[in-house]
BAFI-3210 file (N, C-alpha, C; in Angstrom, 3 decimals, decimal comma, padded with zeros to 6 digits):
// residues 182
n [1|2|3|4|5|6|7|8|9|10|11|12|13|14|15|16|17|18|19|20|21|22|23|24|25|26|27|28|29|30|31|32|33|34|35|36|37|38|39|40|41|42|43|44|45|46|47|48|49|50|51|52|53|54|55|56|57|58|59|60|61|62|63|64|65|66|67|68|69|70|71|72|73|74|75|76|77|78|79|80|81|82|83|84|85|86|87|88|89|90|91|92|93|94|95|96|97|98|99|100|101|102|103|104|105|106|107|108|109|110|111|112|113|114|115|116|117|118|119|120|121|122|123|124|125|126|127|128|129|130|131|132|133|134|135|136|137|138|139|140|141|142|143|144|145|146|147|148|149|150|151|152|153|154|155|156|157|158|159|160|161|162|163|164|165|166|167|168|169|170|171|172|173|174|175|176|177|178|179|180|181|182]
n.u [090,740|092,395|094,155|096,372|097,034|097,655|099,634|101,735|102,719|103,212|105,438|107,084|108,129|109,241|110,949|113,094|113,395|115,863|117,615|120,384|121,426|120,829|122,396|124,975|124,770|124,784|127,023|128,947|128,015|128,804|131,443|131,338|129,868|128,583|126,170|124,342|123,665|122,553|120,831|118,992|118,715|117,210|114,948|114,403|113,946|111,371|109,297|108,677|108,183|105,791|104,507|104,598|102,627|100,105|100,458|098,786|096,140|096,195|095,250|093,040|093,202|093,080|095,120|095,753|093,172|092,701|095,123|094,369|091,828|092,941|094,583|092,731|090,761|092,352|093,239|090,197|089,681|091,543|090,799|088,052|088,194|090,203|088,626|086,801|088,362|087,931|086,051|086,705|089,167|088,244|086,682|088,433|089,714|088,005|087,733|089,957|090,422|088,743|089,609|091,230|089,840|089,101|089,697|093,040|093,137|090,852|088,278|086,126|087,999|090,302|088,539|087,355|090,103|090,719|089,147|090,003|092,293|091,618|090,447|092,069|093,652|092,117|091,943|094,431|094,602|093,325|094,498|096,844|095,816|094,812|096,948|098,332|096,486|096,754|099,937|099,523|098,285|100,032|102,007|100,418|099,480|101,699|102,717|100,894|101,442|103,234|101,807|099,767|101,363|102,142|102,205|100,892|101,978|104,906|105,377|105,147|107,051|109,461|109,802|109,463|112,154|113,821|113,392|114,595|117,491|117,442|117,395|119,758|121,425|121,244|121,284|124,308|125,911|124,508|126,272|129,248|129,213|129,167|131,378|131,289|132,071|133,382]
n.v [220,920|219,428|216,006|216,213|218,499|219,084|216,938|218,774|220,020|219,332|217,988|219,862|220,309|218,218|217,733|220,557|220,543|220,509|223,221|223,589|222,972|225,395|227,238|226,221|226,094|229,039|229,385|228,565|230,387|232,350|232,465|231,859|233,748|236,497|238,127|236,673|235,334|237,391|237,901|235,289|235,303|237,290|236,780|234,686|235,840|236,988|235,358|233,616|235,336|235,682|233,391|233,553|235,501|233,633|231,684|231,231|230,071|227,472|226,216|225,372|222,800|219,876|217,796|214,807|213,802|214,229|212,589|209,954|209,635|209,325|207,227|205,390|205,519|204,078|201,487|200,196|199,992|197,851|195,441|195,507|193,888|191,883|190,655|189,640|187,584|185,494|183,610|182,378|181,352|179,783|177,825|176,735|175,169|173,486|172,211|170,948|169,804|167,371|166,091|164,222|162,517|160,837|158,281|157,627|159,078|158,232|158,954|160,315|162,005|163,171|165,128|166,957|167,650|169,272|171,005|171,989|173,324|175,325|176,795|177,514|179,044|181,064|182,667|182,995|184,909|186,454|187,538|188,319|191,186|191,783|192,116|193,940|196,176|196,152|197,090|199,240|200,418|200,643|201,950|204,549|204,449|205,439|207,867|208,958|209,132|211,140|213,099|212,806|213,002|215,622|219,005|221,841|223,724|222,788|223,782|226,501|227,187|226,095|227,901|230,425|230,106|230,513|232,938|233,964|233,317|233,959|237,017|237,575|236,677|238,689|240,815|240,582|240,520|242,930|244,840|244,216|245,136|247,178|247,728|247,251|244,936|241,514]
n.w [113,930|111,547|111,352|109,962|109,767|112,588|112,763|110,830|112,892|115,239|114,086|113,214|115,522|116,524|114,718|114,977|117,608|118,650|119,611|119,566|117,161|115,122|116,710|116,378|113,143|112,981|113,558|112,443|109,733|110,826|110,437|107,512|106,162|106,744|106,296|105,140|107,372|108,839|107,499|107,762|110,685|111,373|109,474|110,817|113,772|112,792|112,096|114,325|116,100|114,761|115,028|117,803|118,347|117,424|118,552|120,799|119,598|119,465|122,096|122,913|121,370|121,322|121,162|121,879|121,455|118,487|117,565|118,355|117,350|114,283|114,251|115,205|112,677|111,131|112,303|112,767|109,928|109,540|111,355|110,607|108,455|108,679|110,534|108,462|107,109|109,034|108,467|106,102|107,249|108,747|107,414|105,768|107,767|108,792|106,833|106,370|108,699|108,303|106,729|107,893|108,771|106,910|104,428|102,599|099,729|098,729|096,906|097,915|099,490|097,918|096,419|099,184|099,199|097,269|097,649|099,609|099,364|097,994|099,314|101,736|099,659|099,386|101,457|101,900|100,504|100,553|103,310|102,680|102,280|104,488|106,079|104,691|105,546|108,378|108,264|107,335|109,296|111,308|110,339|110,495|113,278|114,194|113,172|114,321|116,580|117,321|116,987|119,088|121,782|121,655|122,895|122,876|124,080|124,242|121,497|122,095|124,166|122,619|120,260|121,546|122,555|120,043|119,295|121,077|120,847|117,537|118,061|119,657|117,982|115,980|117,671|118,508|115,729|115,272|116,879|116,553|113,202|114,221|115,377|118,600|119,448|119,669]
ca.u [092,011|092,504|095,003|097,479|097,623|098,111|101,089|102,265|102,480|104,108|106,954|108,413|108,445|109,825|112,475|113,616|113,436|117,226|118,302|121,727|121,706|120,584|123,380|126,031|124,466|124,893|128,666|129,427|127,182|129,157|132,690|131,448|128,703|127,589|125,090|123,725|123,988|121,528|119,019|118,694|118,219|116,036|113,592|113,612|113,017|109,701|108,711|109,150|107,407|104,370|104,404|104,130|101,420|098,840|099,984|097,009|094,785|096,279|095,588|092,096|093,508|093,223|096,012|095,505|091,902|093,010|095,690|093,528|090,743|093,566|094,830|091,262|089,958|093,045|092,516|088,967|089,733|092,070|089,892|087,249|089,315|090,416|086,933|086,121|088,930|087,967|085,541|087,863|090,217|087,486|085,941|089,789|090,460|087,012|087,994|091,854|089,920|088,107|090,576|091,888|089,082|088,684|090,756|093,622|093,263|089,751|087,535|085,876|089,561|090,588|087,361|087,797|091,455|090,834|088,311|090,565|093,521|090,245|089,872|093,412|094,171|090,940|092,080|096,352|094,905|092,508|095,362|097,553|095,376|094,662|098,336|098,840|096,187|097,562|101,325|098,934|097,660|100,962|103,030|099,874|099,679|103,293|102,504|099,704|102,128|104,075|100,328|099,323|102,801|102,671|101,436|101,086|103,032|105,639|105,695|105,318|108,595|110,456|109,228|110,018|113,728|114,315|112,849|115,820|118,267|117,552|117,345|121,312|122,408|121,089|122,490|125,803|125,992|124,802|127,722|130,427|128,742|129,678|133,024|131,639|132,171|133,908]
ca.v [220,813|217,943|215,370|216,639|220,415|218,800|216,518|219,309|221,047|218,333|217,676|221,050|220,973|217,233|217,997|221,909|221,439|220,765|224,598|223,879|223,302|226,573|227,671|225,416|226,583|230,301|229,943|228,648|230,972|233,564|232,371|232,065|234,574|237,069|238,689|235,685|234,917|238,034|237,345|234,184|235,548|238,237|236,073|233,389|236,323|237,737|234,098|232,431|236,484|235,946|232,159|233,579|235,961|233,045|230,366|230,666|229,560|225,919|226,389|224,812|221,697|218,752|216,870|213,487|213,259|213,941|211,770|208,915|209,951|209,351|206,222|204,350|204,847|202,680|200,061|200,109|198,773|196,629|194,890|194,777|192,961|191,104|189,844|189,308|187,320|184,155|182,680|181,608|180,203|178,665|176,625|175,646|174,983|172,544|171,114|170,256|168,230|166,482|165,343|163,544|161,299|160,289|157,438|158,663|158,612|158,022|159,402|161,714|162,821|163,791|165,971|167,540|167,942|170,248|172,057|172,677|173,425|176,231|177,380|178,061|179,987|182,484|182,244|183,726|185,903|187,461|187,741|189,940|192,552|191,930|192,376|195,445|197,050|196,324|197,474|200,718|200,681|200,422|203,359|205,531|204,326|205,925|209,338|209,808|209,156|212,649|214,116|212,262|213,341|216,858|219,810|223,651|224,665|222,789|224,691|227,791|227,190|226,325|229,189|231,773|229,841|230,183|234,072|234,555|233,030|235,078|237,909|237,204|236,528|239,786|241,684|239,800|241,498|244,725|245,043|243,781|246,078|248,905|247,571|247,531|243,489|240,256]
ca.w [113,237|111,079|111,326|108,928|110,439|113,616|112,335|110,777|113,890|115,684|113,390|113,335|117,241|116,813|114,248|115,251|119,189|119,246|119,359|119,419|115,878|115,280|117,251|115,681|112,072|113,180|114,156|110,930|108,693|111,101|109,866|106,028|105,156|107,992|105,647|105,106|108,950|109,273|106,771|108,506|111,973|111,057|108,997|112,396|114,512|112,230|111,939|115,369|116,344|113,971|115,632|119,231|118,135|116,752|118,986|121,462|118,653|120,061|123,823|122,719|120,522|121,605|120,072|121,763|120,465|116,995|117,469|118,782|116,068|113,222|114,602|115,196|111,671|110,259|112,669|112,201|108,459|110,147|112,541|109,910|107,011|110,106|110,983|107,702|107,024|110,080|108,326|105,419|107,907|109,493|106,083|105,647|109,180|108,676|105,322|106,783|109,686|107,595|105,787|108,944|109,185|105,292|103,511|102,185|098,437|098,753|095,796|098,624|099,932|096,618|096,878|099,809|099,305|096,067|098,504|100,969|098,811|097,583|100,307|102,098|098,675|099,117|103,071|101,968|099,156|101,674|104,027|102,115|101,966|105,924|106,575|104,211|106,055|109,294|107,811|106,973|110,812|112,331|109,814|110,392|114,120|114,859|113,000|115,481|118,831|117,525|117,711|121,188|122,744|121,498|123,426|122,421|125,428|124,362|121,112|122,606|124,717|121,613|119,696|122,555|122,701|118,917|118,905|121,950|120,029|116,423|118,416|120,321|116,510|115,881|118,797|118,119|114,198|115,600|117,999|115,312|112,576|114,921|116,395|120,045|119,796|118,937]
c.u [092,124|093,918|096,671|098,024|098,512|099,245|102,267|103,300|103,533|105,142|107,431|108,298|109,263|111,426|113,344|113,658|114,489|117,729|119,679|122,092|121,911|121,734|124,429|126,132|125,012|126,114|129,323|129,304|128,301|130,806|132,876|130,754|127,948|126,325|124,236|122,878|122,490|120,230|118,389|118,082|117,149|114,669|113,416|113,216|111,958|109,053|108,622|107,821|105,960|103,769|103,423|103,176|100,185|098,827|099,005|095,877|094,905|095,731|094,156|091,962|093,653|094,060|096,428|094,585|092,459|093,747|094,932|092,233|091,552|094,035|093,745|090,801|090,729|092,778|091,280|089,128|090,298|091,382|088,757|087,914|089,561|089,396|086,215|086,515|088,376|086,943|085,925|088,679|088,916|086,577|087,401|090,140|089,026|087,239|089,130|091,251|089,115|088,822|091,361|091,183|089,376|090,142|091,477|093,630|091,679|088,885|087,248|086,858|089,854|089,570|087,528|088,900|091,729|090,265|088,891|091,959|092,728|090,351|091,422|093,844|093,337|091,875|093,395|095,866|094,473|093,451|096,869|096,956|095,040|096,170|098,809|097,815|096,859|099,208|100,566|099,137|099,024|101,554|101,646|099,745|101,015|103,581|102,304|100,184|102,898|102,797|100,312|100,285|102,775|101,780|101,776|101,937|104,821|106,361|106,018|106,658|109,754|110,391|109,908|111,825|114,053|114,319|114,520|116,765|118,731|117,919|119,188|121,455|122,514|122,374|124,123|126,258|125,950|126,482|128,950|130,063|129,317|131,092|132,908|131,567|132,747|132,727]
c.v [219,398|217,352|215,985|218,240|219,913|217,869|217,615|220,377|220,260|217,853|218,467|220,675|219,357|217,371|219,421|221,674|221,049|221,938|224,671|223,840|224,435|227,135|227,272|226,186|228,124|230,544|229,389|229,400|232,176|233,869|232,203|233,227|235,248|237,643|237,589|234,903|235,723|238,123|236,426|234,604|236,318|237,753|234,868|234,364|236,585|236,348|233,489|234,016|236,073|234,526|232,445|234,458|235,313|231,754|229,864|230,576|228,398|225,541|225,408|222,885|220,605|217,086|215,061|212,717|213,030|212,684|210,324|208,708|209,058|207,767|204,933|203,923|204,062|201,442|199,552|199,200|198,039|195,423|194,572|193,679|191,941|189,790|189,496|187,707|185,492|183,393|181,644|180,739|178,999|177,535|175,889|174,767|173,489|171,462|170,315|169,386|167,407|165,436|163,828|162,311|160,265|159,153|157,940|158,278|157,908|158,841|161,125|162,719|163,772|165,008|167,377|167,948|168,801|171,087|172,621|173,696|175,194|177,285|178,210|179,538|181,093|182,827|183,405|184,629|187,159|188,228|188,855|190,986|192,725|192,752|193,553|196,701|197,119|197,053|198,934|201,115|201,374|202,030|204,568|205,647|205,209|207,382|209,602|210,367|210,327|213,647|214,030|213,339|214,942|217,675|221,531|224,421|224,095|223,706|225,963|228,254|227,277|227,364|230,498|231,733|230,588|231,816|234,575|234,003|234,083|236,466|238,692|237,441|238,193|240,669|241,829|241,159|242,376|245,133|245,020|244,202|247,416|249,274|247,377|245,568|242,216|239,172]
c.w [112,674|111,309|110,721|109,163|111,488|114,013|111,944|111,563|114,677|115,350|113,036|114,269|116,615|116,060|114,661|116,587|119,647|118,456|119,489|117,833|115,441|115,812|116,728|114,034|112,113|113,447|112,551|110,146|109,471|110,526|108,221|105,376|106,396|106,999|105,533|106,486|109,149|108,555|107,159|109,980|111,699|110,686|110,494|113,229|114,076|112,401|113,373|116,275|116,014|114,603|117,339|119,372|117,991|118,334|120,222|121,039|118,757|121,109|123,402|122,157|121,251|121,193|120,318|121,201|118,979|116,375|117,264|117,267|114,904|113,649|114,804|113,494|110,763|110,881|112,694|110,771|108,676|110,541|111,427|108,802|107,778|110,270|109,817|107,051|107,843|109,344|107,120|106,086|108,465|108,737|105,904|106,769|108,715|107,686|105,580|107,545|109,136|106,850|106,600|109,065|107,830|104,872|102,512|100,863|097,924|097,563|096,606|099,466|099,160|096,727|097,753|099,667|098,189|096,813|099,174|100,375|098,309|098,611|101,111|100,777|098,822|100,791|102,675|101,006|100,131|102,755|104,014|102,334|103,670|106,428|105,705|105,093|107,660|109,445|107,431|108,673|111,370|112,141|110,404|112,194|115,286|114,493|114,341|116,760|118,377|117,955|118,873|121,800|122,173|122,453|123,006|122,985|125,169|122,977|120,971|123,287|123,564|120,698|120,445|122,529|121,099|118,516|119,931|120,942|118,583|117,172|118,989|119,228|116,643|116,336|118,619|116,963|114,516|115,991|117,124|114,235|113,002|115,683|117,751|120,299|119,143|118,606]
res [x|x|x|x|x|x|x|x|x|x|x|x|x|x|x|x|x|x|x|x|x|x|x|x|x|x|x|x|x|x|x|x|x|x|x|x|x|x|x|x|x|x|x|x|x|x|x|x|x|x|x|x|x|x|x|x|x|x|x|x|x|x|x|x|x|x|x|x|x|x|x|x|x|x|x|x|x|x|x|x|x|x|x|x|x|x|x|x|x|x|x|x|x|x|x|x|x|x|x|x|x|x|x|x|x|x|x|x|x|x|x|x|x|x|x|x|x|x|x|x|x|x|x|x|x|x|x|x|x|x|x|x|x|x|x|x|x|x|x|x|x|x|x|x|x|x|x|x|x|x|x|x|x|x|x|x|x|x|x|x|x|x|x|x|x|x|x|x|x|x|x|x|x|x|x|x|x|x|x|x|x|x]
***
């Protein structure tokens, strides 16, 4: 499963697994538009149904690996850009101490002091692009923890809740369709 199934997967359960909405939504829809009310339940029971039919094609998934997987190969470019990055600081960092020894205003100051001025600038240009990949790492870093933290079972629970629920609506409409209910 790639990354992006397995997000996908994880952010319905993260955004839908407060079922009171659902419930809240359904008492309204029941005071403006019951027809509406039951097209709604009906399509969450077939759907949330056709859900709890497939979803032991997860029981296998490993959604911390993926996670972990998806999260390494940004810091990977991190860490390299990173490491590519030290030896710039470290010709500036050399050229700045140099400077310490030299007479200030010295022919060979002046010198050095265009070098270094050289060098810092390759050093902050380089550094942007260090720090956008890291600002990559981090946003792509914080997807992943809905992967890590997810588990199939817990979709399966919310799934089974959401199938009881449509199902109540249902029941509900029947009953008040036929008069035997408020």
């Amino acid at each position: 499963m790639s990354f992006e199934q397995a997000n996908v997967i994880a952010q319905f359960y993260y955004d839908y697994q407060d079922t009171n909405v659902i419930i809240d939504e359904a008492e309204r829809m029941a005071t403006e538009d019951v027809g509406r009310l039951k097209e709604f339940a009906v399509s969450l029971k077939a759907e949330t149904a056709a859900l709890l039919n497939y979803i032991g094609r997860l029981d296998g998934v490993d959604f911390k690996e993926i996670a972990n997987a998806h999260s390494k190969q940004y810091y990977s470019k991190f860490q390299e850009a990173s490491e590519q990055l030290n030896p710039f600081w470290k010709r500036y960092s050399e050229l700045n101490n140099r400077l310490d020894y030299l007479p200030l205003g010295s022919k060979e100051y002046i010198e050095i002091e265009k070098e270094c001025e050289k060098a810092k600038a390759e050093h902050d240009t380089r550094q942007i692009e260090v720090k956008r990949l890291y600002a990559e790492y981090e946003k792509e870093n914080q997807r992943a923890g809905y992967v890590f933290s997810f588990k199939a079972s817990h979709l399966y629970a919310l799934a089974a809740k959401m199938n009881g629920i449509a199902g109540s609506i249902i029941n509900d409409l029947d009953r008040l369709e036929k008069g035997n209910g408020e």
